[in-house]
KEKE-3310 file (N, C-alpha, C; in steps of 0.2 Angstrom, whole numbers, plus 5000, padded with zeros to 4 digits):
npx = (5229:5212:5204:5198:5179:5174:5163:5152:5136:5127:5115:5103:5092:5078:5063:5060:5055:5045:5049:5065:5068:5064:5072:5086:5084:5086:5099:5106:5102:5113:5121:5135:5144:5154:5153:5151:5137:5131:5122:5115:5106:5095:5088:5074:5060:5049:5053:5064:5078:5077:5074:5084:5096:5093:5099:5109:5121:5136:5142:5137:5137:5130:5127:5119:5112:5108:5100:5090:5101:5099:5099:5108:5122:5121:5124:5135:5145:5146:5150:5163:5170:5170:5182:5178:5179:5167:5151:5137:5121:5106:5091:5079:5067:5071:5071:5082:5086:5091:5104:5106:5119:5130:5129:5129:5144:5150:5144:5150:5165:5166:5170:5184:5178:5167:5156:5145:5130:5116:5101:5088:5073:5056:5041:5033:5019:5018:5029:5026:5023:5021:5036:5036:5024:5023:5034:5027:5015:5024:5026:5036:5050:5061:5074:5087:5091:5085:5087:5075:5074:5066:5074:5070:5072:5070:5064:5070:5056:5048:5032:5029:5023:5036:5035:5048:5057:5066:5078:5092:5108:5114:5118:5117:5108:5111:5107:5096:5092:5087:5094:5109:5122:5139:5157:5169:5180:5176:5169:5178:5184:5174:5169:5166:5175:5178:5163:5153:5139:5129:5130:5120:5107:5102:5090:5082:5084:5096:5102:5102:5112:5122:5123:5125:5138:5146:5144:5150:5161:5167:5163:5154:5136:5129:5114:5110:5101:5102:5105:5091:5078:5068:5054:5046:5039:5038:5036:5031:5031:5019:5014:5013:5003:5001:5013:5026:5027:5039:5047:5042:5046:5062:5064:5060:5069:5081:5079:5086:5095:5103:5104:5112:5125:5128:5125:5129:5132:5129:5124:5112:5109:5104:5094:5084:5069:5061:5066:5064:5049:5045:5053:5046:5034:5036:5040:5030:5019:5025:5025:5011:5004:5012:5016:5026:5038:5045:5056:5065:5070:5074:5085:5092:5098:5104:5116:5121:5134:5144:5139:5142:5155:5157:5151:5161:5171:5167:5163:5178:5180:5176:5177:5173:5165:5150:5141:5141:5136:5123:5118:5111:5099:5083:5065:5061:5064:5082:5093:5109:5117:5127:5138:5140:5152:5156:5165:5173:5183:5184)
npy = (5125:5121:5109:5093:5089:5078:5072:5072:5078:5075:5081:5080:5092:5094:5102:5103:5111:5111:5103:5103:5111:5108:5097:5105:5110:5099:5093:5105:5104:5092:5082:5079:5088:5090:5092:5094:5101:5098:5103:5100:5107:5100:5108:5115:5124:5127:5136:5131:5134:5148:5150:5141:5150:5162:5158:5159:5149:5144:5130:5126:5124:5127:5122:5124:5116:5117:5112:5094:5083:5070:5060:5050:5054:5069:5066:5059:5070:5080:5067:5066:5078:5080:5076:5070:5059:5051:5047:5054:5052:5060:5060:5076:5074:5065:5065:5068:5062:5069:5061:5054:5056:5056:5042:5035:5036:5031:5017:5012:5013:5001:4991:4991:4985:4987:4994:5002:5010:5009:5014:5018:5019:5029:5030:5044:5052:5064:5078:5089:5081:5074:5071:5060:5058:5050:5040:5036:5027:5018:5015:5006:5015:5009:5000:4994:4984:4970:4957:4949:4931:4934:4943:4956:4971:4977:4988:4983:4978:4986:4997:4989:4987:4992:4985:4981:4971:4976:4980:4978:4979:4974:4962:4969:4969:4981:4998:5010:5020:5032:5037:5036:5032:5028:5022:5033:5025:5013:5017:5022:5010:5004:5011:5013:5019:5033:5034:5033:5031:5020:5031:5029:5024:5033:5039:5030:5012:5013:5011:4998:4994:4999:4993:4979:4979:4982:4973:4963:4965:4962:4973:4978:4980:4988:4988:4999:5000:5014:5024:5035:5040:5050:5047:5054:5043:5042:5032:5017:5000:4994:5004:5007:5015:5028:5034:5045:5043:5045:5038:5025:5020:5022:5015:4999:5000:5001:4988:4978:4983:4982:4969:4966:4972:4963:4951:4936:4921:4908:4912:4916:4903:4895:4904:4904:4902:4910:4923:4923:4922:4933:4942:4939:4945:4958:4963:4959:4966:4979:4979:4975:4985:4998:5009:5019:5014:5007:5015:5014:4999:4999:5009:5003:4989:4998:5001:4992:4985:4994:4992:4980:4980:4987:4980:4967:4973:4976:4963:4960:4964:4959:4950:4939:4924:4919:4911:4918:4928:4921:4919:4930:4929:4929:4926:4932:4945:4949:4944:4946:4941:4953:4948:4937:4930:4936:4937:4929:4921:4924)
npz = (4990:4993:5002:4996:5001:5013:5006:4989:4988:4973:4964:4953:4944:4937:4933:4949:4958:4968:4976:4979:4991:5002:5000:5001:5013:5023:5019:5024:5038:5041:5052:5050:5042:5035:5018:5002:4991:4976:4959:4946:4932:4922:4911:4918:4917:4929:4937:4943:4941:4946:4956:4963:4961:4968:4982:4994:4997:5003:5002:4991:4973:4956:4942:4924:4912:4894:4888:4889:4899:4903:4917:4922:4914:4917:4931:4931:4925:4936:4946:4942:4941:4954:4970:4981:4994:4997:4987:4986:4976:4974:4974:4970:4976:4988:5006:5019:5037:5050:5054:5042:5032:5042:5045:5034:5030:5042:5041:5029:5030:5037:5032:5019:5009:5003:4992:4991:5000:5005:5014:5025:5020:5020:5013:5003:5002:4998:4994:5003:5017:5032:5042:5052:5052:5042:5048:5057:5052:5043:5031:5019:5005:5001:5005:5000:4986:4974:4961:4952:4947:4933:4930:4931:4943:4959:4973:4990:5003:4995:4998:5010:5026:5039:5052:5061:5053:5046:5052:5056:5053:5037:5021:5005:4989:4981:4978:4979:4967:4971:4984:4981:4987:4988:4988:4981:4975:4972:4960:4952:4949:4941:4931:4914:4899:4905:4911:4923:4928:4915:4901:4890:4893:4898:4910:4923:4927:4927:4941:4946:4933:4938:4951:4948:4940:4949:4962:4954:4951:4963:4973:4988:4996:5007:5020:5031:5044:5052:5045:5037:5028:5017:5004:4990:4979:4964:4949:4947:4946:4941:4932:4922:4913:4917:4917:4909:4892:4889:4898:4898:4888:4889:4898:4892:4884:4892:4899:4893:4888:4899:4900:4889:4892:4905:4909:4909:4897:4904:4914:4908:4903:4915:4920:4910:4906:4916:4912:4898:4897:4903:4893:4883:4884:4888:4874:4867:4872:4868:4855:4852:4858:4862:4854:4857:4863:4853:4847:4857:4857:4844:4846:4851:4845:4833:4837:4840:4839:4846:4856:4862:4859:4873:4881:4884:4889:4902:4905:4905:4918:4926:4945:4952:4954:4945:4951:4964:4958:4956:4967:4974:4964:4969:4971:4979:4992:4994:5006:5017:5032:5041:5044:5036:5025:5010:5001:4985:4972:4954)
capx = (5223:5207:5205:5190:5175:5171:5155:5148:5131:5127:5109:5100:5084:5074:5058:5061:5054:5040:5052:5071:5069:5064:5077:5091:5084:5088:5107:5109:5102:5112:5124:5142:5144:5160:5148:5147:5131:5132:5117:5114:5100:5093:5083:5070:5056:5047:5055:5069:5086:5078:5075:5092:5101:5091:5101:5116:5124:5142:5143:5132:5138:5124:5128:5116:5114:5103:5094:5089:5107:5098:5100:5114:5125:5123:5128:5145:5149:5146:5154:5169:5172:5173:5187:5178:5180:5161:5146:5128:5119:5101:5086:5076:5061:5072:5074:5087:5085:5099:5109:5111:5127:5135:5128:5131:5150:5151:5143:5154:5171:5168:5175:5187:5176:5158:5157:5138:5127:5109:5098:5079:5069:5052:5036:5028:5014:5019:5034:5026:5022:5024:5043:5033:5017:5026:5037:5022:5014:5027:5026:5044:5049:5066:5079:5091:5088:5087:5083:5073:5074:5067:5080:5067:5075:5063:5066:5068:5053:5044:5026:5026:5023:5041:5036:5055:5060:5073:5082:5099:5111:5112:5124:5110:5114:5112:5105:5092:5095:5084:5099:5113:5129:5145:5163:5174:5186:5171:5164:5182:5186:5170:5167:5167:5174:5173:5154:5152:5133:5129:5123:5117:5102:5098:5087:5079:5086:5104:5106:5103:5115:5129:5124:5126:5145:5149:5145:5153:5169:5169:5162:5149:5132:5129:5112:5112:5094:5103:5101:5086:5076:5062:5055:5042:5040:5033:5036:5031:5031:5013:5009:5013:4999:5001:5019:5027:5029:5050:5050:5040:5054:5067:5062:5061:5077:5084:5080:5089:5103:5104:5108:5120:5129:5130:5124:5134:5129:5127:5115:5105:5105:5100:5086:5081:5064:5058:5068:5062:5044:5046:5053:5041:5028:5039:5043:5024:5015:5029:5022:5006:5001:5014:5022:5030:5042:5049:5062:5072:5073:5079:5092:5099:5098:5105:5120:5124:5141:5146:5137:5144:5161:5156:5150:5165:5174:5163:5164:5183:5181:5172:5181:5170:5162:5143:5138:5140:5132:5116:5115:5108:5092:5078:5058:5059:5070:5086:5099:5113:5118:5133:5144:5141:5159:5154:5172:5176:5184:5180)
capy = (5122:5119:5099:5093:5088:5071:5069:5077:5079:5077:5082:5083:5095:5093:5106:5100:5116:5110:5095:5102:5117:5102:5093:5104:5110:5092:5093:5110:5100:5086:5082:5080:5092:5089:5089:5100:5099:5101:5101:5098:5107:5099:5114:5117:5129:5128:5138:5128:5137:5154:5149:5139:5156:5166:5154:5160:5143:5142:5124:5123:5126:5126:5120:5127:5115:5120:5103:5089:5079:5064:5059:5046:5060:5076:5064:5057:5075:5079:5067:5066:5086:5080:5075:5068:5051:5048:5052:5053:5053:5060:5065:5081:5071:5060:5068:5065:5063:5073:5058:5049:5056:5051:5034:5032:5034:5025:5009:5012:5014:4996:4987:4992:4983:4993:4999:5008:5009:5010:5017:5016:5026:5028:5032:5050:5052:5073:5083:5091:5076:5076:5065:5059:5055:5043:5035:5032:5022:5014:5011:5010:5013:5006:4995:4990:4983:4965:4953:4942:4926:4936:4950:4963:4974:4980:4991:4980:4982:4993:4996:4985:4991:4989:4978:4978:4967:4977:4983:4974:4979:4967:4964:4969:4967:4985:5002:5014:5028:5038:5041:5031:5031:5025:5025:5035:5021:5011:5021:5024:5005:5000:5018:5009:5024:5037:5035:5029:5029:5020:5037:5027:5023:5040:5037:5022:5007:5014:5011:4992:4994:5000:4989:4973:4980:4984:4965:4959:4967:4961:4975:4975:4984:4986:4991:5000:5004:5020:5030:5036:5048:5048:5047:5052:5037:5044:5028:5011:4994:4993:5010:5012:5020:5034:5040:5048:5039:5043:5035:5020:5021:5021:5005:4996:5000:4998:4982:4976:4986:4981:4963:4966:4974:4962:4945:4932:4915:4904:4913:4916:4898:4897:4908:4905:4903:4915:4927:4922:4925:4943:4946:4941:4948:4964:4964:4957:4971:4985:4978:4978:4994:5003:5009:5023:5013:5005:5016:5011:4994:5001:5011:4995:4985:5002:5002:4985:4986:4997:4992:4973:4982:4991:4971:4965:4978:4977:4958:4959:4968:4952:4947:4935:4917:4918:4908:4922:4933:4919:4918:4934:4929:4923:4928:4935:4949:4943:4948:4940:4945:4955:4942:4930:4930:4937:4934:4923:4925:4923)
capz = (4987:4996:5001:4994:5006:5012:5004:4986:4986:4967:4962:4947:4945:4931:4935:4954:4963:4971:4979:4979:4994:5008:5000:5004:5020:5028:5021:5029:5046:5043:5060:5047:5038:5029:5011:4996:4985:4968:4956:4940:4930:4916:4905:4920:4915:4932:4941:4949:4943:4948:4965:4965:4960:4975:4986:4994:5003:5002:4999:4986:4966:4950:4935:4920:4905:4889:4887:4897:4894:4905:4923:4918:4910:4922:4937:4928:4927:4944:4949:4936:4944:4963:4971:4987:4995:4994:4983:4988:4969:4978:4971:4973:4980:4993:5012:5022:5043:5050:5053:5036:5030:5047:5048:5030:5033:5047:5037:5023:5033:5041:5029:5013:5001:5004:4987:4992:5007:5007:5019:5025:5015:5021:5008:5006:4995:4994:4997:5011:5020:5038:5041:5058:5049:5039:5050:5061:5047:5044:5024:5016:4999:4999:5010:4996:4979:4971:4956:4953:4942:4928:4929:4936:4950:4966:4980:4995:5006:4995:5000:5016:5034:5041:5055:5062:5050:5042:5060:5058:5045:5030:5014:5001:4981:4978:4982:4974:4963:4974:4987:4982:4993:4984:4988:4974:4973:4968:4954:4949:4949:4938:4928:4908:4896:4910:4914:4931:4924:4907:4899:4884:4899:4900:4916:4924:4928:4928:4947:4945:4929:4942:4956:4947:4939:4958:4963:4948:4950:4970:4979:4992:4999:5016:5022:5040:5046:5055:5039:5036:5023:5015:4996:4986:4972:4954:4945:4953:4941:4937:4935:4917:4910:4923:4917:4901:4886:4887:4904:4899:4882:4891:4906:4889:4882:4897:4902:4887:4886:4905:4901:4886:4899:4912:4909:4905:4894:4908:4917:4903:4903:4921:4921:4903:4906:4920:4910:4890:4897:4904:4887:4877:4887:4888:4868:4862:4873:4864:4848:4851:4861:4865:4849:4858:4865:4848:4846:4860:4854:4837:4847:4853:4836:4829:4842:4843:4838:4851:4864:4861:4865:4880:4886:4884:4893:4907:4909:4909:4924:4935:4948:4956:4950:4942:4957:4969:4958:4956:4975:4973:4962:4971:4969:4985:4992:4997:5011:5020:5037:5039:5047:5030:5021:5004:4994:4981:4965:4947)
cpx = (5219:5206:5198:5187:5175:5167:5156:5143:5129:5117:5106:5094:5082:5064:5056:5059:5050:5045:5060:5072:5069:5072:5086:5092:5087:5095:5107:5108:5107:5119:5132:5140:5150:5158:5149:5142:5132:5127:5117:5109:5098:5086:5078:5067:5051:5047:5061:5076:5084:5076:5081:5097:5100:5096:5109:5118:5131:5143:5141:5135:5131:5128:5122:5112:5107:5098:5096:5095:5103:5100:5107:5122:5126:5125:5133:5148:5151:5152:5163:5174:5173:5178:5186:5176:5174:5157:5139:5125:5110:5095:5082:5069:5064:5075:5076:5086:5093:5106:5114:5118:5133:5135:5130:5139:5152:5151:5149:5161:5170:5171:5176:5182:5168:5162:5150:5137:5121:5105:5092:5075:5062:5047:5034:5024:5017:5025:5031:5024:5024:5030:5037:5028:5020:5029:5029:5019:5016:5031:5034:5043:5055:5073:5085:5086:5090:5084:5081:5075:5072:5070:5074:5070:5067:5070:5065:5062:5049:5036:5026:5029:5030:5040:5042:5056:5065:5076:5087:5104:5114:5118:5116:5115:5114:5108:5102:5095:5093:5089:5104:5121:5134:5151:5166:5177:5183:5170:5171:5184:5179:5170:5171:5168:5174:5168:5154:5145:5133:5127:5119:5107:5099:5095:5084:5083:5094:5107:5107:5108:5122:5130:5126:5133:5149:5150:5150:5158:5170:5169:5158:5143:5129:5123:5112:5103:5096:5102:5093:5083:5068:5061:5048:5042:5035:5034:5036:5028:5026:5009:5012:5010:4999:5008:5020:5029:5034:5052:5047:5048:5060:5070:5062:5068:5081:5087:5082:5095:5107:5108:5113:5125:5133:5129:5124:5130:5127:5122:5108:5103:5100:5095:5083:5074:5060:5059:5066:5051:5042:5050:5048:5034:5030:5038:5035:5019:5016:5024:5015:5004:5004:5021:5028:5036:5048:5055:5066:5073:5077:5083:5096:5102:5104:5115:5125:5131:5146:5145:5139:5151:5160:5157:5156:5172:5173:5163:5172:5185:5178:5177:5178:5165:5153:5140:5135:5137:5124:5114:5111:5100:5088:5069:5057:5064:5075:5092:5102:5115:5126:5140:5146:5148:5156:5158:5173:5182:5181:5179)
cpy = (5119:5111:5099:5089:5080:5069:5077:5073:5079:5075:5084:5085:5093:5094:5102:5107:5115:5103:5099:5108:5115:5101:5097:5108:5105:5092:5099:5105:5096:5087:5082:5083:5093:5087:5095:5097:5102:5098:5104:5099:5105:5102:5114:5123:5130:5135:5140:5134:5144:5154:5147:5146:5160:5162:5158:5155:5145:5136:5122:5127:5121:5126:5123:5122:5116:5116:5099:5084:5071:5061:5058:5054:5065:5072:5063:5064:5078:5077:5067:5072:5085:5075:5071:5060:5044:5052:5052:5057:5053:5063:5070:5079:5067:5065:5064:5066:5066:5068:5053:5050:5051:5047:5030:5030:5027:5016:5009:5011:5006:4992:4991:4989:4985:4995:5004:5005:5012:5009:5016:5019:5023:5032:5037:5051:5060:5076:5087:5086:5077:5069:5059:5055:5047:5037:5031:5027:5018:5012:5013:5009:5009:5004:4992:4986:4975:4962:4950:4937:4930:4944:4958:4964:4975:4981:4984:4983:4987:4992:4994:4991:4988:4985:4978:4972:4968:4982:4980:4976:4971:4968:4964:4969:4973:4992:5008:5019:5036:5042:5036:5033:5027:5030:5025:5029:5015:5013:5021:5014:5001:5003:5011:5016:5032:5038:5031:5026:5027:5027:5034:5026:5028:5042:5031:5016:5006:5012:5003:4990:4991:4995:4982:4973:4980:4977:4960:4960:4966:4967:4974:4981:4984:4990:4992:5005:5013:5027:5031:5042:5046:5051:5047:5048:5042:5038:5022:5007:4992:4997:5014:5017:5028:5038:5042:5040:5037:5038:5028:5018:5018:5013:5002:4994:4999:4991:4977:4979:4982:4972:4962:4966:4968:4955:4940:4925:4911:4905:4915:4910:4895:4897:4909:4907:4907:4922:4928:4924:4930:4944:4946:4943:4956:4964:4963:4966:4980:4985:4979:4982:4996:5005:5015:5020:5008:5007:5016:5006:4996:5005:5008:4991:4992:5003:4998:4983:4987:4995:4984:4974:4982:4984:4968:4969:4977:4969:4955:4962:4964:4950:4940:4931:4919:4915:4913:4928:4930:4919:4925:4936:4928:4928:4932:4939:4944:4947:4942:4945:4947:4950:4936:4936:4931:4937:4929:4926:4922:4916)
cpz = (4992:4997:4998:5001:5006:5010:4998:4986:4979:4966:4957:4947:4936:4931:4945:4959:4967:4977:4982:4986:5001:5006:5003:5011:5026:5025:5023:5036:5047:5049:5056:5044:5033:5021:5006:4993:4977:4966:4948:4936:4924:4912:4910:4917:4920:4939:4946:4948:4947:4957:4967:4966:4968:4980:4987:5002:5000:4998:4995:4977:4962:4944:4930:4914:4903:4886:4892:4894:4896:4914:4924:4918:4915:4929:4936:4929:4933:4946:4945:4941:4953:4964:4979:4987:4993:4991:4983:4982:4975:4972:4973:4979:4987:4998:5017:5031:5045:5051:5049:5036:5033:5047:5041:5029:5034:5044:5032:5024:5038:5039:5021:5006:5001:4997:4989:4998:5006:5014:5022:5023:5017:5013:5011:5004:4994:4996:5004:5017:5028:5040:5048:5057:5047:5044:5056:5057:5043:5036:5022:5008:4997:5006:5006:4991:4977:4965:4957:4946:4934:4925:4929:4942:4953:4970:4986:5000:5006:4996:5006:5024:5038:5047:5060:5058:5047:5047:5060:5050:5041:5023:5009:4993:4979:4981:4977:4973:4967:4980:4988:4985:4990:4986:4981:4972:4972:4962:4949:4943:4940:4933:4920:4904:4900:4910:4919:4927:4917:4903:4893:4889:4899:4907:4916:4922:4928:4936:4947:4941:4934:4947:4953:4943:4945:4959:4961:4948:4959:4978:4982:4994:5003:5018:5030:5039:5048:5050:5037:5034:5022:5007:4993:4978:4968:4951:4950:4945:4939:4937:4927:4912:4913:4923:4911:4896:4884:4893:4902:4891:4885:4895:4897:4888:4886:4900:4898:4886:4895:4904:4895:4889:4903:4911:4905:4903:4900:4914:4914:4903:4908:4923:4913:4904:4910:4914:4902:4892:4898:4899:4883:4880:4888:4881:4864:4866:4870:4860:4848:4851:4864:4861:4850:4859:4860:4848:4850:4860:4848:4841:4849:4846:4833:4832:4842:4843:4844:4858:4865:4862:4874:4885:4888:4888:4899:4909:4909:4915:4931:4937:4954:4952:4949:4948:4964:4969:4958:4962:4977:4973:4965:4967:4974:4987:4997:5000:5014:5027:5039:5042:5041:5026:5013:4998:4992:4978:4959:4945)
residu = (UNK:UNK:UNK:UNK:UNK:UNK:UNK:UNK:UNK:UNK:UNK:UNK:UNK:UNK:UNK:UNK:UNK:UNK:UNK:UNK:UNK:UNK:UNK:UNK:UNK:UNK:UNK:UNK:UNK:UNK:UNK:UNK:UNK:UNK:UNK:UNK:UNK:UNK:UNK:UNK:UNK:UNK:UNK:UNK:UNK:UNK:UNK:UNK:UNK:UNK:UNK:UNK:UNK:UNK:UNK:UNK:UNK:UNK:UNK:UNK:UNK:UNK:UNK:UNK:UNK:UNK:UNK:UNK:UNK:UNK:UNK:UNK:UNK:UNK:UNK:UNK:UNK:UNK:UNK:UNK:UNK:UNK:UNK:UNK:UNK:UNK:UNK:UNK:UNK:UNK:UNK:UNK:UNK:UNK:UNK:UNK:UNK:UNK:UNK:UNK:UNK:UNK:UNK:UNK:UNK:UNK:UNK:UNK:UNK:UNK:UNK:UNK:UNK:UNK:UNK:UNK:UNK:UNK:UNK:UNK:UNK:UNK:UNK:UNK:UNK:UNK:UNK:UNK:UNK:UNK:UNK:UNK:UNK:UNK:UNK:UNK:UNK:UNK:UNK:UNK:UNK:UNK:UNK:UNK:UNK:UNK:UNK:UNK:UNK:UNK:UNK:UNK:UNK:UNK:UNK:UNK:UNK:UNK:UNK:UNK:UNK:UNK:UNK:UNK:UNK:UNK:UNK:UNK:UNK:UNK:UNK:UNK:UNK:UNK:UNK:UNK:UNK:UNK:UNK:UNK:UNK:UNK:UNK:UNK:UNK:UNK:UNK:UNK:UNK:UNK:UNK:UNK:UNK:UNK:UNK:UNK:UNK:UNK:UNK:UNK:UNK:UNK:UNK:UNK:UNK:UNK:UNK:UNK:UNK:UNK:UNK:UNK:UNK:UNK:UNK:UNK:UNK:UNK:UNK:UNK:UNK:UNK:UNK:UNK:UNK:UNK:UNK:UNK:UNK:UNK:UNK:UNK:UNK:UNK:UNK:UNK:UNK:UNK:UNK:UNK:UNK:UNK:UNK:UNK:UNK:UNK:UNK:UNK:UNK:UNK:UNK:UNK:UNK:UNK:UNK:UNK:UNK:UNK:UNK:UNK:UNK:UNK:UNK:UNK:UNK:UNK:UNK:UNK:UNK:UNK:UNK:UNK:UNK:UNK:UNK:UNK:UNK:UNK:UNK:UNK:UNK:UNK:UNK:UNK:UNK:UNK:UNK:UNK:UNK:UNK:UNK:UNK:UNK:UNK:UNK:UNK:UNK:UNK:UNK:UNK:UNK:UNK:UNK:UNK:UNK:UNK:UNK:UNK:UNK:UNK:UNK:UNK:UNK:UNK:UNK:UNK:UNK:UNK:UNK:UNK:UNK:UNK:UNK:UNK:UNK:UNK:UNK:UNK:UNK:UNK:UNK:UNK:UNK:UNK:UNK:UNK:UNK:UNK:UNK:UNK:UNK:UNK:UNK:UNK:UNK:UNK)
# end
């Protein structure tokens, strides 16, 4: 029997041809190569699987499905199907410099309780963009992920001119879905029901989902400047009139299904009020003009049962005090440097 690789590459297209041909140009370059890719086509019609098929990589297996299951969903499978130590969840649009993989390791192998490892992801307005261009200009889209007070996530450092200000590595609260880096024996550890990913989420907002199960159950996220990719953003948080109707749907339903999930009475008390006026500003703007996105609140309301298990499944799984996870919240991004002792317990 074959060993399985150090690294599965798990990729989900979803009409991704204009994006995914870069994408796995830069993991053929990358400097380990100890990786398989596996991808995940959800019902493309652009093109994507018949260029995928033309492909004769070794390392590379395609999967087919007849509809879009949901980002959520064809990742679990993924990775559910590998047997490697770690799993880089990437998107078609996010490119990798030929050292990520390695440097990603490396971060992650420094201490046993790294459950993820986020990287530097540079901004690209286009898939062809010049890697070069970008870095010269500096704008990042992501350095790790946090909350704030009214339980909105953000990319660390998205939009700003990196400055050298994120050149040291750092304990971050989590790590973008755009190339998220997890050790297996994390995912295995947190996974509720076999779903690593909630799939009730379908897309959006699932990496925060996971990142704040990861936390809560006592693992850690280590950004290392040494990785580095780059990412073209299609959805940015005050750009909703500018996306689909099922993406603005879902970020609703999401960000409600996110704190059934995860957030316990006493930090609702906490942050009651940051958090009570980002809902009713979220829930009054649904009602008024944006009826598309009703029915993911009724899928919640309609669910509720179930998903009031799942909760309680998912907070018998904390192993560290509410305090360690509010030191987390601020308004502003927030990192600790790697030498700060991040263990409690519950």
């Amino acid at each position: 029997m074959a060993m399985a690789p150090l690294i599965t590459v798990s990729l989900v297209t979803f009409n991704s041809r204009d994006e995914i041909e870069r994408c796995l140009q830069c993991l053929d370059a990358q400097s380990l190569q100890d990786f398989e890719v596996r991808i995940w086509d959800n019902a493309s019609t652009d093109g994507t699987v018949e260029f995928l098929k033309s492909l004769s990589l070794p390392r590379l297996s395609l999967f087919c499905s007849g509809t879009n299951v949901g980002f959520c969903a064809a990742h679990n499978h993924i990775i559910e199907e590998s047997g490697a130590e770690f799993v880089l969840v990437l998107n078609p649009d996010c490119y990798l410099e030929s050292h990520y993989l390695e440097a990603a390791v490396g971060a992650a192998r420094k201490n046993p309780c790294i459950g993820a490892v986020a990287g530097k992801l540079y901004r690209l307005r286009t898939p062809s963009e010049d890697f070069e261009v970008a870095r010269r200009e500096g704008i990042l889209d992501s350095t790790g992920t946090y909350f704030t007070p009214s339980f909105r996530h953000f990319d660390r450092g998205s939009n700003e001119v990196e400055g050298g200000r994120y050149s040291l590595e750092e304990w971050v609260f989590g790590v973008t879905g755009a190339a998220g880096f997890y050790r297996r024996g994390m995912l295995e550890d947190i996974q509720i029901d076999g779903e690593y990913f909630d799939e009730a989420f379908f897309a959006y907002r699932e990496d925060a989902d996971l990142a704040w199960r990861m936390q809560s159950a006592g693992w850690q996220c280590l950004y290392t400047p040494q990785a580095v990719g780059y990412h073209v953003r299609k959805v940015f948080p005050a750009g909703r009139s500018r996306v689909a109707e099922a993406i603005n749907m879902h970020s609703v339903k999401n960000r409600f299904l996110f704190r059934l999930n995860n957030v316990a009475w006493p930090t609702c008390v906490r942050f009651f009020l940051p958090m009570a006026v980002r809902d009713i500003g979220v829930l009054g703007y649904t009602i008024l003009f944006e009826h598309s996105s009703l029915p993911g609140l009724s899928n919640i309301a309609r669910n509720f049962r179930a998903r009031w298990k799942r909760r309680q499944k998912i907070q018998s799984k904390r192993k560290v005090s509410l305090s360690s996870l509010h030191r987390w919240i601020h308004w502003r991004p927030t990192a600790f440097p790697k030498e700060t002792s991040l263990q409690d317990g519950p």
